[in-house]
N, CA, C and O atoms as CSV, one atom per row, in Angstrom:
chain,resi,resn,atom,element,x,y,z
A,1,UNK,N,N,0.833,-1.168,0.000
A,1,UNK,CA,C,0.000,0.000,0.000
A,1,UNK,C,C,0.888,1.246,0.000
A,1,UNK,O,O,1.703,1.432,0.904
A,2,UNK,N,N,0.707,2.196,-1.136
A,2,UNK,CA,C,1.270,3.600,-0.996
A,2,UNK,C,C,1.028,4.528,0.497
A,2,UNK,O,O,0.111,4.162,1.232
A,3,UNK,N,N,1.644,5.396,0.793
A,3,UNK,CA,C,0.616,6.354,1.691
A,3,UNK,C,C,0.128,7.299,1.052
A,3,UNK,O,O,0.395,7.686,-0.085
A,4,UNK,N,N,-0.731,7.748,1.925
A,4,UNK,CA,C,-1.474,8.756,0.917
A,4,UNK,C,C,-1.826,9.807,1.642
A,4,UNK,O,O,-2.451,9.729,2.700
A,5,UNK,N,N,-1.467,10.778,1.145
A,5,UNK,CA,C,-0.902,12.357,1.118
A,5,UNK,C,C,-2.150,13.142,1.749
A,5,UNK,O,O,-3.201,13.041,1.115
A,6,UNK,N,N,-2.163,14.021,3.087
A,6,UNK,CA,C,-3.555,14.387,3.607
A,6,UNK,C,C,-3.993,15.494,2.663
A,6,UNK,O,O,-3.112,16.279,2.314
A,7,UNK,N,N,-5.074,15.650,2.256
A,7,UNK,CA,C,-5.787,16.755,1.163
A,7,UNK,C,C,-5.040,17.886,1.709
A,7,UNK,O,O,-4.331,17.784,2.710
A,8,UNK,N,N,-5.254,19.299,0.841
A,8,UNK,CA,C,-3.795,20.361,1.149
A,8,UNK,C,C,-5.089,21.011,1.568
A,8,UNK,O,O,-5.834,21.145,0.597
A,9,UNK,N,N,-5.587,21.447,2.667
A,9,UNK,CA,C,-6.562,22.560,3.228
A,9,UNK,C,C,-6.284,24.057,3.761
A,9,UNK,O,O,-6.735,24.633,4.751
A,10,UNK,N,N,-5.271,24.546,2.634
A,10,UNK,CA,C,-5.162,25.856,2.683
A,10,UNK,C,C,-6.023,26.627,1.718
A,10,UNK,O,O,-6.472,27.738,2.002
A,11,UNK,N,N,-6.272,25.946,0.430
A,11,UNK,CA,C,-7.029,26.674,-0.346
A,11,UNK,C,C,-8.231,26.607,-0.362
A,11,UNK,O,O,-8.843,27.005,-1.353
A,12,UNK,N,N,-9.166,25.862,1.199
A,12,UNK,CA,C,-9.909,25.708,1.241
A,12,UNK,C,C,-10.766,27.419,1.486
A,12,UNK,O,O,-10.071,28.406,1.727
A,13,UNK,N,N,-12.251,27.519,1.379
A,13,UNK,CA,C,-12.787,29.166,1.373
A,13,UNK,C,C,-13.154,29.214,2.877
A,13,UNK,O,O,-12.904,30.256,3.483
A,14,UNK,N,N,-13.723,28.184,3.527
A,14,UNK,CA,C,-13.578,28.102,5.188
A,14,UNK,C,C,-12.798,28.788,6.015
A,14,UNK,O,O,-13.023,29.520,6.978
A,15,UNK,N,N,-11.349,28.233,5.189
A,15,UNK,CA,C,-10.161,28.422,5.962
A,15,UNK,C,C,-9.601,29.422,5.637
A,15,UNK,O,O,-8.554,29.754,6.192
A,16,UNK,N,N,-10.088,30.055,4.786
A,16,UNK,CA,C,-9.472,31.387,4.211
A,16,UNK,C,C,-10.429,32.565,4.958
A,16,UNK,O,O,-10.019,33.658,5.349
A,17,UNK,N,N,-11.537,32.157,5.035
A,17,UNK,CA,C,-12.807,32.809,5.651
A,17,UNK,C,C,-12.157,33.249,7.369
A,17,UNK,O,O,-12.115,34.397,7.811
A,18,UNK,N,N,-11.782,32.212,7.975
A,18,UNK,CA,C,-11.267,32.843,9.063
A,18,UNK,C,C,-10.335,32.954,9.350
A,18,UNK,O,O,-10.107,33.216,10.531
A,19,UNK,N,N,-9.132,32.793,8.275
A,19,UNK,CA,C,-7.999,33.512,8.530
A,19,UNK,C,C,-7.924,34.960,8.609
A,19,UNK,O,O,-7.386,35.679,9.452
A,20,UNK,N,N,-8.814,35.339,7.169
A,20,UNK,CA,C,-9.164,36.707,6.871
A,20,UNK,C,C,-9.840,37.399,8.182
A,20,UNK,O,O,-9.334,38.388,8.712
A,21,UNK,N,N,-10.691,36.960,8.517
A,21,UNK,CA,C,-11.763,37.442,9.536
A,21,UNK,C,C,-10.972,37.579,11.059
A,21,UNK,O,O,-11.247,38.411,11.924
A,22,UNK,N,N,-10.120,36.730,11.118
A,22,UNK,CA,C,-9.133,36.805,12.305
A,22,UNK,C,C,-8.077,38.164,12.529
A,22,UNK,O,O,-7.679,38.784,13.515
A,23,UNK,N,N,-7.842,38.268,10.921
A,23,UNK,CA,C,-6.885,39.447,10.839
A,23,UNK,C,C,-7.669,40.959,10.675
A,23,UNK,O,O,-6.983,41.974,10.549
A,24,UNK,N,N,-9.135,41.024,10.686
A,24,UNK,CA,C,-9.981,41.994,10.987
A,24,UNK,C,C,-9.928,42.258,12.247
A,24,UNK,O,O,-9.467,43.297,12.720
A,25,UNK,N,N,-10.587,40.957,13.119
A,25,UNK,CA,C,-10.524,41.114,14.563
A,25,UNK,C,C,-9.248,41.575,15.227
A,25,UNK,O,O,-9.335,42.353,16.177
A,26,UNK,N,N,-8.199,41.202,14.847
A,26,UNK,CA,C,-7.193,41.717,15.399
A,26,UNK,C,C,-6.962,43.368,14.983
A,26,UNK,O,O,-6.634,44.223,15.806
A,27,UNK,N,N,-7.175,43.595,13.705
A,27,UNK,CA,C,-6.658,45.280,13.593
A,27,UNK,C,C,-7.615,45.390,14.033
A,27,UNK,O,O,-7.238,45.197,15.189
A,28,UNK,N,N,-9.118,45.626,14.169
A,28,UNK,CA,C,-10.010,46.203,15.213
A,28,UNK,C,C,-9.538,46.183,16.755
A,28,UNK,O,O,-9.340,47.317,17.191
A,29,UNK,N,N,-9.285,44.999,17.794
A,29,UNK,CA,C,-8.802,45.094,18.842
A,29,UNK,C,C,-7.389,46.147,18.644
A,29,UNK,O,O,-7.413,46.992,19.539
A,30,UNK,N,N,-6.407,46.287,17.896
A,30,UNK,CA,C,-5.169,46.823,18.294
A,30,UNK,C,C,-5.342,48.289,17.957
A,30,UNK,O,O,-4.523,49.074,18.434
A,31,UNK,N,N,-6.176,48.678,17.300
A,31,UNK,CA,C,-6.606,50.408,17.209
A,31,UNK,C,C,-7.608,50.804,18.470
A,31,UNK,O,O,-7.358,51.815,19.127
A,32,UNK,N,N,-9.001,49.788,18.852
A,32,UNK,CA,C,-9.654,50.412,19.983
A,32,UNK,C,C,-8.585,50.110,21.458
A,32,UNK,O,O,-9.167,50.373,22.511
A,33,UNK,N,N,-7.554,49.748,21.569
A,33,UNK,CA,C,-6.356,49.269,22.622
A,33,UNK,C,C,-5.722,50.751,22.337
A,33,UNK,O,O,-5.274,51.291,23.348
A,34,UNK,N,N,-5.657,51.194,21.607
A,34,UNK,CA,C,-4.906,52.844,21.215
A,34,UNK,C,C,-5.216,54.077,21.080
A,34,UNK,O,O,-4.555,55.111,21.171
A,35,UNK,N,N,-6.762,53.765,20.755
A,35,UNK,CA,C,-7.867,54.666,21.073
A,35,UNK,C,C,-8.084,54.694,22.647
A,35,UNK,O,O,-7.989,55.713,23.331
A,36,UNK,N,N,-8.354,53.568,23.068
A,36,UNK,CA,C,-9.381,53.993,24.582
A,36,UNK,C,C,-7.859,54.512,25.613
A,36,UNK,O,O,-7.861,55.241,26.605
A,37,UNK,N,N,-6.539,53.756,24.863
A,37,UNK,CA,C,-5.336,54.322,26.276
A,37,UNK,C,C,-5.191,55.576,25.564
A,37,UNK,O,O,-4.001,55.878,25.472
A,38,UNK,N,N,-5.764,56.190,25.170
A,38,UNK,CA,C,-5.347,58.024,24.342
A,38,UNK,C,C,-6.559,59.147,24.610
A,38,UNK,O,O,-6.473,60.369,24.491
A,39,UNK,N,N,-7.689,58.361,25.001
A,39,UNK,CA,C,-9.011,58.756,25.195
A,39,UNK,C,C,-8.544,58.896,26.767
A,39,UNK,O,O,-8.010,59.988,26.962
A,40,UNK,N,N,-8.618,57.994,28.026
A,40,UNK,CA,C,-7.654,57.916,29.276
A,40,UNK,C,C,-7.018,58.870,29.737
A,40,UNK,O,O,-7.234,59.571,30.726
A,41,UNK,N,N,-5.765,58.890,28.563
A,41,UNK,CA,C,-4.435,59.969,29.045
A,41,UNK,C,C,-4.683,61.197,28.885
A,41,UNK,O,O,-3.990,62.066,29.414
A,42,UNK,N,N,-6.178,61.570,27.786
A,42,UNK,CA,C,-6.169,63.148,27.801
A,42,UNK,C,C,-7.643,63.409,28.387
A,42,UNK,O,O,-8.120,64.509,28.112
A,43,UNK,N,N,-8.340,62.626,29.080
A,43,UNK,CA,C,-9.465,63.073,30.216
A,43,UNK,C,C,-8.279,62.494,31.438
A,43,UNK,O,O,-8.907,62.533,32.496
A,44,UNK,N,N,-7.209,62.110,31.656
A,44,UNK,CA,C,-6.602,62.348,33.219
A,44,UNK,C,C,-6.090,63.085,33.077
A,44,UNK,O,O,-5.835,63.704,34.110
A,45,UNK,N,N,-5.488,63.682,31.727
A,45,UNK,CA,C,-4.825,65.379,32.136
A,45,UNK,C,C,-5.596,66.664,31.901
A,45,UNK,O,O,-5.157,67.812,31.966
A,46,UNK,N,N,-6.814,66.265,31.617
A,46,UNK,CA,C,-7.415,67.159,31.283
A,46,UNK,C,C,-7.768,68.024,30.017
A,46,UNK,O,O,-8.491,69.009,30.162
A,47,UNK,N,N,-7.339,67.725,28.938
A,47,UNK,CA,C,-7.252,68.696,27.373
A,47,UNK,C,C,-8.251,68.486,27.138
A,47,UNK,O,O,-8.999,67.545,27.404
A,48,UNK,N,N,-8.398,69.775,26.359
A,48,UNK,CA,C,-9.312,70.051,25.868
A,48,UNK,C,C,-10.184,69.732,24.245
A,48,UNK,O,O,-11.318,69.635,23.777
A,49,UNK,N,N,-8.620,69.657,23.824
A,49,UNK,CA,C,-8.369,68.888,22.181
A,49,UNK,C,C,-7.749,67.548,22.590
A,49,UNK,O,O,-6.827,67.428,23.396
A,50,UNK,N,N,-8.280,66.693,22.027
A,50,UNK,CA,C,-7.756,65.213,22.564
A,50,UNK,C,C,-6.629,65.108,21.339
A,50,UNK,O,O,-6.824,64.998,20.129
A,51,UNK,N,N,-5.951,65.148,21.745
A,51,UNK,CA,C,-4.496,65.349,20.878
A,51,UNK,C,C,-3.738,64.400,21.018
A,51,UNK,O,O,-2.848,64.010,20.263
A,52,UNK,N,N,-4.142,63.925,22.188
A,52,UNK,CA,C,-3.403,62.007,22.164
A,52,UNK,C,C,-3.978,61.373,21.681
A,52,UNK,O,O,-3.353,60.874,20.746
A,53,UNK,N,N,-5.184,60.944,21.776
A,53,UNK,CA,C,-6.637,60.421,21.365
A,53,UNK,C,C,-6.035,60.020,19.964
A,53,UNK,O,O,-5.738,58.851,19.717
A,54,UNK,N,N,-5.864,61.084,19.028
A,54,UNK,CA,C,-5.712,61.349,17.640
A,54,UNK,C,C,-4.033,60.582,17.458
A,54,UNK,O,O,-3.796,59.633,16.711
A,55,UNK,N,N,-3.235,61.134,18.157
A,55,UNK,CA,C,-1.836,60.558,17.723
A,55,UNK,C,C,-2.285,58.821,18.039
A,55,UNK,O,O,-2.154,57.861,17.279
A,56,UNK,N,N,-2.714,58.855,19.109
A,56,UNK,CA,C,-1.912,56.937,19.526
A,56,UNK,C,C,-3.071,56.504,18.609
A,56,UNK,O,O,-2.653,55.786,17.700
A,57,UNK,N,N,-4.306,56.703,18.570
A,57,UNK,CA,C,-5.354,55.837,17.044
A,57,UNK,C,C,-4.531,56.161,15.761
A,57,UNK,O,O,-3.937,55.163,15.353
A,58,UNK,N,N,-4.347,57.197,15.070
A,58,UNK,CA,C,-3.354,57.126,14.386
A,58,UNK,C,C,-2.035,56.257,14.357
A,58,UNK,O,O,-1.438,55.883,13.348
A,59,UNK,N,N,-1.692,56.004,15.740
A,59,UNK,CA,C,0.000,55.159,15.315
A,59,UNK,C,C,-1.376,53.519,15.850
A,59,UNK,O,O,-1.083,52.470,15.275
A,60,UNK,N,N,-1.885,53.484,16.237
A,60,UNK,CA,C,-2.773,51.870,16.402
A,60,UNK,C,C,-3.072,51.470,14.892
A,60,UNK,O,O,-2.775,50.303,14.640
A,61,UNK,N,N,-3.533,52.111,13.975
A,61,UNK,CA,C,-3.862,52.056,12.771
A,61,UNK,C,C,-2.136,51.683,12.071
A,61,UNK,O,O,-2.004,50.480,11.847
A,62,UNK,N,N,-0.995,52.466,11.757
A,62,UNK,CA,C,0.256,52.101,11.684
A,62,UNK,C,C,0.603,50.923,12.131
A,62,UNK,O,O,0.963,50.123,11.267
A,63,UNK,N,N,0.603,50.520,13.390
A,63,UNK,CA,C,0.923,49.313,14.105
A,63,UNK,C,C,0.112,47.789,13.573
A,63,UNK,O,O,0.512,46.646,13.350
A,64,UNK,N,N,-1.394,48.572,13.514
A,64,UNK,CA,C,-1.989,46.890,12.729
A,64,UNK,C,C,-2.221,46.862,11.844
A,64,UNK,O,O,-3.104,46.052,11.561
A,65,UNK,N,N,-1.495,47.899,10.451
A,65,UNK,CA,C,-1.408,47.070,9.433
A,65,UNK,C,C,0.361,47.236,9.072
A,65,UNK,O,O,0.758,47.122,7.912
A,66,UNK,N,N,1.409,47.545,10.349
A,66,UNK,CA,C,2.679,46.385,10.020
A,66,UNK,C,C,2.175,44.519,10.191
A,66,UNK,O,O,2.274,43.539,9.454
A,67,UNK,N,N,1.628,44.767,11.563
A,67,UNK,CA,C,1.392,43.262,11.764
A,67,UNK,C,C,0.484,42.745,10.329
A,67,UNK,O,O,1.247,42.251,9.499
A,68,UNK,N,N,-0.762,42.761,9.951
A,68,UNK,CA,C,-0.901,42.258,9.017
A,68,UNK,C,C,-0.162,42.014,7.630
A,68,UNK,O,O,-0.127,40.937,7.035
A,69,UNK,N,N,0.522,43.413,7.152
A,69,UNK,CA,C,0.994,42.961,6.090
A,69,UNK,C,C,2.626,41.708,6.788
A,69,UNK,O,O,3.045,40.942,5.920
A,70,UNK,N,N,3.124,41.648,7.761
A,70,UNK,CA,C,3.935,40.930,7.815
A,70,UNK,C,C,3.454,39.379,8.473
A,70,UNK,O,O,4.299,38.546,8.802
A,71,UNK,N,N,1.985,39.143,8.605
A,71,UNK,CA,C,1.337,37.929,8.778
A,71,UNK,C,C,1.190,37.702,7.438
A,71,UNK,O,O,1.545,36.588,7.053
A,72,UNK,N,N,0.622,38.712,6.368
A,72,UNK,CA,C,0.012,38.025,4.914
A,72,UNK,C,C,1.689,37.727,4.430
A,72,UNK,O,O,1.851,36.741,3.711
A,73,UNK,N,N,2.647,38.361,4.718
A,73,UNK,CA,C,3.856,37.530,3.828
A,73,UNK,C,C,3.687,36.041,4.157
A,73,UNK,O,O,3.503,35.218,3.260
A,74,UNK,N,N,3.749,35.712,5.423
A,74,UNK,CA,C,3.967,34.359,6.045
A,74,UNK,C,C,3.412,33.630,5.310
A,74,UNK,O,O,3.399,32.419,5.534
């Protein structure tokens, strides 16, 4: 008896379905993680223009799509 080779289930649409969907959930969690600690730091100091708020969602947005595009190389 040959062996026989397990079916290749990467190109399956399932599995692509929540790979994709995984890497949503994650840039959603890693921008509201940068939003709400920037929202925090400028109602405990008090400003008036949330000026952190804006920088750290701005660099959360930067940050999760390095991680994705260096998960989609993989």
């Amino acid at each position: 008896m040959s062996p026989t080779n397990p079916p290749d289930n990467n190109n399956r649409p399932a599995s692509n379905y929540a790979k994709y969907s995984g890497i949503g959930i994650q840039m959603i969690v890693i921008i509201g993680v940068f939003c709400f600690a920037g929202y925090k730091i400028d109602q405990y100091a008090g400003h008036k223009t949330q000026w952190v708020t804006a920088l750290l969602s701005l660099t959360g947005v930067f940050v999760s799509l390095y991680i994705v595009i260096k998960s989609l190389k993989q």
